[in-house]
C-alpha positions as CSV (number, residue, x, y, z in Angstrom):
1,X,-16.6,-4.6,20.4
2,X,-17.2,-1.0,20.4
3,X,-17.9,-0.6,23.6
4,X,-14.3,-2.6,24.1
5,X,-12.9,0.1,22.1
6,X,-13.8,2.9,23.8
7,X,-12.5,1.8,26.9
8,X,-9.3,1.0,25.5
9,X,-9.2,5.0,23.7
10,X,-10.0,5.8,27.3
11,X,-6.3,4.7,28.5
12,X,-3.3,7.1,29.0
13,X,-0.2,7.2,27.1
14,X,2.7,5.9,27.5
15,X,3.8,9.2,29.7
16,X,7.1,10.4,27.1
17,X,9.6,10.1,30.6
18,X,9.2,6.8,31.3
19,X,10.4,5.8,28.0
20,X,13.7,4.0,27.9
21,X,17.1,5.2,25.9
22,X,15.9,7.0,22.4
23,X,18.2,10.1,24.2
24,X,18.6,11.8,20.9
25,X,15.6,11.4,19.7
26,X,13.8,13.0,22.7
27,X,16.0,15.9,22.4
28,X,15.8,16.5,18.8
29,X,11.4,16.4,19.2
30,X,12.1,18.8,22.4
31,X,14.2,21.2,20.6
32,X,11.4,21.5,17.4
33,X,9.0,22.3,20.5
34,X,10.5,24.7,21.4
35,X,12.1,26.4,18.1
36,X,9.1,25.4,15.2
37,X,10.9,27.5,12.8
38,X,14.1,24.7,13.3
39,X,12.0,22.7,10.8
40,X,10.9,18.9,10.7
41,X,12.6,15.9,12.9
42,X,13.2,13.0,11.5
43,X,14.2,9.4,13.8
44,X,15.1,6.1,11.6
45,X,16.0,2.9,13.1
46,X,14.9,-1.1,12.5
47,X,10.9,-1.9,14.0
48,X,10.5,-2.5,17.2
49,X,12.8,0.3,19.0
50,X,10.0,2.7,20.2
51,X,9.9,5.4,17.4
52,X,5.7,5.2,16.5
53,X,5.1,4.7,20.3
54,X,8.0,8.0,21.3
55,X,6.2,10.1,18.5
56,X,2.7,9.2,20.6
57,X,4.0,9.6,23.8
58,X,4.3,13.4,22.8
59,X,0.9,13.9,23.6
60,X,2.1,14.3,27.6
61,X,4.1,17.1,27.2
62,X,3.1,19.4,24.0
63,X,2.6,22.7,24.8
64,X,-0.6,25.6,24.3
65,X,-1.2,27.0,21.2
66,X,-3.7,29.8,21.0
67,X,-6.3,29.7,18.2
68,X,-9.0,31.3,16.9
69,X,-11.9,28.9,17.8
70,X,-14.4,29.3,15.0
71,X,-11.9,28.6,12.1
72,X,-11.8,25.5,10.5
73,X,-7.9,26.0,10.0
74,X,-7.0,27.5,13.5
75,X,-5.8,30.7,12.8
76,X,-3.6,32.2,15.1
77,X,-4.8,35.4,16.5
78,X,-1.5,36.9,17.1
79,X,-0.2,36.7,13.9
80,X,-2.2,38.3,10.7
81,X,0.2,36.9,8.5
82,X,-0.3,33.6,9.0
83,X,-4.3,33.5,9.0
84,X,-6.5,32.3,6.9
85,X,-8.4,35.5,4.2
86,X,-11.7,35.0,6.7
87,X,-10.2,35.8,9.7
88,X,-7.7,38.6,8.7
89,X,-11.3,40.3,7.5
90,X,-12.8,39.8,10.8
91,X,-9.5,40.4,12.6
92,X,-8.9,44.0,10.9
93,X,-12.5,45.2,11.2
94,X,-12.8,44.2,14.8
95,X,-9.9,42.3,16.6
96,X,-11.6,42.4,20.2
97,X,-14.8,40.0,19.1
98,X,-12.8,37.7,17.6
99,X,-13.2,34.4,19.6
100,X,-10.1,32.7,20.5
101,X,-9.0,30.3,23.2
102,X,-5.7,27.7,23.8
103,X,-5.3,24.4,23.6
104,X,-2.9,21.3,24.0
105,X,-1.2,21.0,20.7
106,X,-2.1,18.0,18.8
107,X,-0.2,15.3,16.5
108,X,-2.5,14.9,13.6
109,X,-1.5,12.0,11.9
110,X,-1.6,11.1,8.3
111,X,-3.8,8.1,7.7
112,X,-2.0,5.5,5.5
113,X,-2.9,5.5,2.0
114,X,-4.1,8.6,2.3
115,X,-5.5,10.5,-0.9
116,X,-4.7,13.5,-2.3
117,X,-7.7,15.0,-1.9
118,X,-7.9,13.9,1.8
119,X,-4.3,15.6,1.9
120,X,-4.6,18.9,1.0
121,X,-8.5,19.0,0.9
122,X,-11.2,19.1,-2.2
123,X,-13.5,22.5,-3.7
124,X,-17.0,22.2,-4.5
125,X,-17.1,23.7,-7.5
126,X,-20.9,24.8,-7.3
127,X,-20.2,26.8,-4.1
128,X,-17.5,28.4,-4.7
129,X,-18.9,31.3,-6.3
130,X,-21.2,32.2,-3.8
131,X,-19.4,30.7,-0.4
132,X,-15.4,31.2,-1.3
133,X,-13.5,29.4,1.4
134,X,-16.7,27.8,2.7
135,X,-16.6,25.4,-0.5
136,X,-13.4,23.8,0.4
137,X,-13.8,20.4,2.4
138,X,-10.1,20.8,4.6
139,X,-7.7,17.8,4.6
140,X,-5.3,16.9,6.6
141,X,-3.2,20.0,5.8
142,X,-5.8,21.8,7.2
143,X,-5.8,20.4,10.9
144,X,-2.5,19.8,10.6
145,X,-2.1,23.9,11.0
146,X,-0.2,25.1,14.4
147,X,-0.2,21.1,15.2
148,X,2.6,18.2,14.4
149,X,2.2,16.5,11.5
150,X,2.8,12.8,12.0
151,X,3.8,10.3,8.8
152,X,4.9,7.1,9.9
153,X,7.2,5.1,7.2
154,X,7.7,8.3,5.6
155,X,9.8,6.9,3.5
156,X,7.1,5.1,1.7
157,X,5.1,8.4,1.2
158,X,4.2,8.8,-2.9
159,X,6.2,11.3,-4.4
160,X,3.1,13.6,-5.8
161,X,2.0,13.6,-1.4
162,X,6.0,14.3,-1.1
163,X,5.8,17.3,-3.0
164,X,2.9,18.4,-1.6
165,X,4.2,18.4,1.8
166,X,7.3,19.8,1.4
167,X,5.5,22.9,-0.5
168,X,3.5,23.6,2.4
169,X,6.6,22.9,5.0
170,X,8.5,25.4,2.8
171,X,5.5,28.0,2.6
172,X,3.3,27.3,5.4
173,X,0.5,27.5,3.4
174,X,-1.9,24.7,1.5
175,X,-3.2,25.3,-2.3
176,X,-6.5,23.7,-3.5
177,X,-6.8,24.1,-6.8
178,X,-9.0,22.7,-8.9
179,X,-10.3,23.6,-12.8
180,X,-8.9,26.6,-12.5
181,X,-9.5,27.8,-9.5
182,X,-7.7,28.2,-5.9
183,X,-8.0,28.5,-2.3
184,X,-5.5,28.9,0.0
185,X,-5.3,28.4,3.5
186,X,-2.7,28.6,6.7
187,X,-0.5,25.4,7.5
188,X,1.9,25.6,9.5
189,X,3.1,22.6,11.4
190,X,6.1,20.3,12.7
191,X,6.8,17.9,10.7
192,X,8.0,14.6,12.2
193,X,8.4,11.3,10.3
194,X,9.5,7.8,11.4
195,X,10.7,5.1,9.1
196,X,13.0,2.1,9.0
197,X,16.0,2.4,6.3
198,X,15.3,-1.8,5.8
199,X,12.2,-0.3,3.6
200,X,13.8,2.0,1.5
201,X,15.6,5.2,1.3
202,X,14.2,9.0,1.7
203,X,13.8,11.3,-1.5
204,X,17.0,14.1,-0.4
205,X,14.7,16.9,-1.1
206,X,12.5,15.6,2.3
207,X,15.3,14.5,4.2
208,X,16.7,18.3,3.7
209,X,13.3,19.1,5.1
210,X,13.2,17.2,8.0
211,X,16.6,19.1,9.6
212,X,16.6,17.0,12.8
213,X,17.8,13.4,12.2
214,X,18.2,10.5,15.2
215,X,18.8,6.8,14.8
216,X,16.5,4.8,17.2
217,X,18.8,1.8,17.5
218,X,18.8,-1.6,19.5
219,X,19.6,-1.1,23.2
220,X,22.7,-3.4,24.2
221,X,23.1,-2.6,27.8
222,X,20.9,-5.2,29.8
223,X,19.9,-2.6,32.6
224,X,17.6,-0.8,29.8
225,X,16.5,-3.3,27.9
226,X,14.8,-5.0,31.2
227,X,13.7,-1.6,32.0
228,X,11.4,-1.7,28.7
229,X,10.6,-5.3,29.4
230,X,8.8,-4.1,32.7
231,X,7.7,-1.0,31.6
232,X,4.9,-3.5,29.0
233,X,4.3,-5.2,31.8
234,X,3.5,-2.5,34.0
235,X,0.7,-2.1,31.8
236,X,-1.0,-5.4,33.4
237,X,-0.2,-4.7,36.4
238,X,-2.3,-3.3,39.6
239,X,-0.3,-0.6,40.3
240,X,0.0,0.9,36.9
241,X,-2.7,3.9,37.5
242,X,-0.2,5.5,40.8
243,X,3.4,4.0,38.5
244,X,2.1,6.3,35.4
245,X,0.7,8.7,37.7
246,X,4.3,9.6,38.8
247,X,5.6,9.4,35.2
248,X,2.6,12.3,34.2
249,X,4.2,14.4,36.9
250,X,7.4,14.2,35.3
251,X,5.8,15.1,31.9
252,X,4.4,18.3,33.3
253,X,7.4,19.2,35.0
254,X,8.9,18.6,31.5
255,X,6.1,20.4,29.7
256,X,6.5,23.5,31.6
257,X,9.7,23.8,31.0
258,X,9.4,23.5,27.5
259,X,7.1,26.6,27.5
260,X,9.4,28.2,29.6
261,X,12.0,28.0,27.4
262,X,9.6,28.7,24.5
263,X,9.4,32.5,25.7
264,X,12.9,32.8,26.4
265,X,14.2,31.6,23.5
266,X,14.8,35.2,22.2
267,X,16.8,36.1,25.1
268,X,19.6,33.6,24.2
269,X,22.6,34.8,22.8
270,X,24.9,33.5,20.9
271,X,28.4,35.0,20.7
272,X,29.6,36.0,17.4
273,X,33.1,34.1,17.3
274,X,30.8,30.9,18.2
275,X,28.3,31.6,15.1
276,X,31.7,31.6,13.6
277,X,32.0,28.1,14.8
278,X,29.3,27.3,13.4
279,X,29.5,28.1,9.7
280,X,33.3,26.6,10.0
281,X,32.1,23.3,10.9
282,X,29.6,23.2,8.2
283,X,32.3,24.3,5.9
284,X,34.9,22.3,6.8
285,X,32.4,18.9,6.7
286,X,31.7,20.7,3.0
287,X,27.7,19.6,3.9
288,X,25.1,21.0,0.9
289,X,23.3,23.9,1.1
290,X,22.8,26.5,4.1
291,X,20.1,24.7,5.3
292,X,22.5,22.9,7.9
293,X,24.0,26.4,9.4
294,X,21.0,27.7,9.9
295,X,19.2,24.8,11.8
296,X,22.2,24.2,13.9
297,X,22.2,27.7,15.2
298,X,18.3,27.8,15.9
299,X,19.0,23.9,17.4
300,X,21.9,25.2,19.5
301,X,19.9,28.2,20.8
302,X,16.8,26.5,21.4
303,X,18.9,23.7,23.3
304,X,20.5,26.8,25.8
305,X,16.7,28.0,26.6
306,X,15.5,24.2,27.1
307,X,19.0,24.2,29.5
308,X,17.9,27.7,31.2
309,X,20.8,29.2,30.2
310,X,21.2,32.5,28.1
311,X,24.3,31.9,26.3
312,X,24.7,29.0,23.7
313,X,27.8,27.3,24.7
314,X,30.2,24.4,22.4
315,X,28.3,21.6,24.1
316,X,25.4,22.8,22.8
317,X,26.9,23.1,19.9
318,X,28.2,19.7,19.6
319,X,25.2,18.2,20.6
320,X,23.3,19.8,17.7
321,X,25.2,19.1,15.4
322,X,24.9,15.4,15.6
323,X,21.2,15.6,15.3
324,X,21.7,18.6,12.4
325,X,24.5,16.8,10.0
326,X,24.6,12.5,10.5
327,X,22.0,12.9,7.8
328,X,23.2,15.5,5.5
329,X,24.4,15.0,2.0
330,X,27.8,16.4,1.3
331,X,29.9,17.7,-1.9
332,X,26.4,17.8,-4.4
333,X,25.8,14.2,-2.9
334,X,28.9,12.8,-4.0
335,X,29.8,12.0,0.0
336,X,28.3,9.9,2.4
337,X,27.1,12.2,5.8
338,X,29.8,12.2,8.5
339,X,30.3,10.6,11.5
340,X,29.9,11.5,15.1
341,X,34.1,10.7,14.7
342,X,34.6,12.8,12.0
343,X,32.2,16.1,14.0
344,X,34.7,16.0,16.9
345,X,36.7,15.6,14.9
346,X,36.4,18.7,12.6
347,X,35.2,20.9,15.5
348,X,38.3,19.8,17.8
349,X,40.9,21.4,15.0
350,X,38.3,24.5,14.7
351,X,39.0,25.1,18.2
352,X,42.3,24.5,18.2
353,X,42.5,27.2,15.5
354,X,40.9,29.8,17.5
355,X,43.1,29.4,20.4
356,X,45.8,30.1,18.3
């Protein structure tokens, strides 16, 4: 049996191009790629429409990270803020022998069931004295650190993990605390949950959190829907090693691009009079918070670099804010979120104002 299992381990995934529809959902994982600081994506939709196995299939075309490879939290070595006591020490005294290297990022998922001190970790209380940070035993917040974070049914999460979570999302960094004492250490990470609404609804404070939102939905058109029926049948078949072979190449095609538009994100500008836009529409749909302004201009940007382009144009805008607002809470909760109507709507008159 374990033998069985290994080989089956052994197996490529799914390569993330070959998948079929899920349009919105690819871009809104592409864009937190590329822009981390956009926040956490979120895609909801009945079983059985590809959301566990799309979230997996990121594995084929996550980019480097660089990390400093003795930490148990993976510092990065470029940015002192963000590292863990240890290696600001070591980095400050003597930057040049620090050992560092990159790697593929990772989606570290969070087991189900999961307890809280395999969460945020657990502190030996009889080493802390003498050993500091070498007493705590790192959870899942730990490895989660320059990685995705994966929660699957995230709606089902308890609310003491919830709030956990979200203070680290917020902060980047994990507290373990434990008879009075504390250690902190660097988390940074994506967060990306799946979940089907069936099963119940999302606490708003995470669904703020998570501030790109796609519906996974059944696929009506028959063309696609054969399309996924061969693609799990490919798996059995003798040509599947050269059919996901081609797939891979797409994936790195995909992947360098991604990187690409990583470092010239910065270059992309976006005209004040369309920022403008921006605000209005968030405004004018009268959505809570500022939360919503600000992920759809980092969405819109990072969707121009992904695009090659340095400009951020209305397309881009419009596109983003579909994936930034269909899930937002409006008037202090008091309003459902809009519509794709009622966004082209709104955005239609703002335009037509400007031209005036």
């Amino acid at each position: 049996m374990g033998e069985k299992k290994m080989k089956e381990d052994k197996r490529p995934v799914i390569p993330f191009s070959s998948l079929v529809g899920l349009k919105e959902a690819k871009l809104a994982l592409i864009l937190a790629l590329i822009d981390p600081k956009i926040g956490g994506v979120l895609i909801s939709g009945p079983k059985g429409t590809g959301k566990s196995t799309l979230v997996r299939s990121l594995t084929s075309i996550l980019p480097n990270i660089t990390i400093i490879s003795d930490c148990p939290f993976k510092c990065n070595p470029d940015k002192p803020k963000e590292m863990c006591e240890s290696c600001l020490q070591r980095t400050e005294k003597d930057y040049e022998s620090i050992p560092q290297k990159k790697k593929t990022m990772e989606i570290i998922t969070l087991p189900l069931g999961a307890t809280e001190d395999r969460v945020i970790g657990s502190l030996d209380i009889e080493k802390i004295i003498g050993s500091g940070i070498e007493a705590l035993s790192p959870g899942v917040l730990a490895n989660a650190n320059q990685e995705i974070l994966y929660i699957d049914e995230i709606n089902l999460l308890p609310d003491h993990l919830v709030d956990t979570i979200l203070d680290c999302a917020a902060s980047g960094w994990n507290i373990v605390e434990r008879e009075n004492i504390s250690i902190r250490h660097p988390s940074n990470f994506i967060l990306v949950g799946t979940m089907n609404p069936e099963e119940g609804e999302l606490r708003p404070q995470l669904l703020d959190r998570l501030s790109l939102f796609a519906q996974a939905g059944n696929i009506q058109d028959i063309n696609e829907r054969m399309k996924i029926v061969e693609l799990n049948l490919k798996e059995e078949s003798k040509d599947w090693g050269m059919w996901i072979e081609d797939y891979q190449n797409h994936d790195q095609r995909l992947k360098e691009r991604i990187s690409k538009a990583k470092v010239n994100l910065t270059n992309v500008q976006i005209p004040q009079y369309r920022k403008e836009i921006i605000v209005s529409l968030c405004m004018a749909l009268k959505v809570d918070g500022f939360r919503s302004d600000i992920v759809l201009t980092r969405g819109s940007r990072a969707k121009a670099a992904y695009d090659g382009r340095t400009e951020v144009t209305i397309d881009d805008i419009l596109e983003c804010a579909y994936l930034t607002l269909l899930h937002r809470t409006r008037e202090g909760g008091m309003r459902e979120p809009p519509s794709k109507l009622e966004i082209n709507q709104v955005l239609g008159r703002i335009m037509d104002s400007k031209k005036k």
